[in-house]
N, C-alpha and C positions, 0 to 999 in steps of 0.2 A: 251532916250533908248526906242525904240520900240519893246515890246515883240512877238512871233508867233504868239498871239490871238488878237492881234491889241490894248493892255492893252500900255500904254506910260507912263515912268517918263519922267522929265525934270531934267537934270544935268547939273551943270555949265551956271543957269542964266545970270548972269552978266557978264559971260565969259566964254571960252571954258573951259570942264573940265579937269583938270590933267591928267595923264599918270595912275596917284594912283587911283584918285577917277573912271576910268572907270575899272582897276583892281579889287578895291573893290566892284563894283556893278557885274561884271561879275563874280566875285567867290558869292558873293549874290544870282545870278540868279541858274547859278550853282548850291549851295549848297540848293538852294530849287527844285530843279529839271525842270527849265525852261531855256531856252534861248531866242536871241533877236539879236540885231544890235545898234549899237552905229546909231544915224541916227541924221541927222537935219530936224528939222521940219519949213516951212516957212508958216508962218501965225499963227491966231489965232485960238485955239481950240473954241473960246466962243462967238466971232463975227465975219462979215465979212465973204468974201470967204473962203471956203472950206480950209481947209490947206492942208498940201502935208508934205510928210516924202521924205527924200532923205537918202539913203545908204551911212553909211559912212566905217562900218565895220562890220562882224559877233560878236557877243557874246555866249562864251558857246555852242557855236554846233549846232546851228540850224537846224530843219531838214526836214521846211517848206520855201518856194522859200519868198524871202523878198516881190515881189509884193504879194501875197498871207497875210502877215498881213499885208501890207498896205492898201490892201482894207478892209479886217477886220477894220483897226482902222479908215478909212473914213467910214465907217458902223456905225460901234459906236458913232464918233462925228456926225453925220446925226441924229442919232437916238436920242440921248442925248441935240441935239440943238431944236430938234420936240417935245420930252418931257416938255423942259423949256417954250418951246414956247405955250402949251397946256394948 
């Protein structure tokens, strides 16, 4: 799940998530007053190339263009891999 500020959980590790479990994160988001996009992420946050978020669907309303936190959140992992590496 890719938040507007470029903030990511991961749901459904081992496999894609339920129908439920992406219902109870969007009434989550929701109920804290944020939204997002259900998305797939190809790659690693921690090694390796750059990852990439792909659109899968809106969450909760969003009201920021999804390329807009996806560069946010290649911001963050940049920023976050520069840190570790410091």
């Amino acid at each position: 799940m890719l938040g507007t500020d470029g903030r990511y959980v991961t749901l459904g590790r081992a496999s894609d998530p339920s129908e439920d479990e992406v219902r109870g994160a969007e009434e989550a988001l929701r109920a804290q007053g944020l939204a997002g996009w259900l998305a797939i992420m190809e790659g690693n946050p921690y090694v390796g190339a750059a990852p990439r978020v792909l659109e899968v669907r809106p969450l909760a309303d969003p009201t920021v263009q999804f390329a807009d936190a996806a560069a946010a959140f290649a911001r963050a992992i940049a920023g976050r891999r520069a840190e570790l590496a410091g």
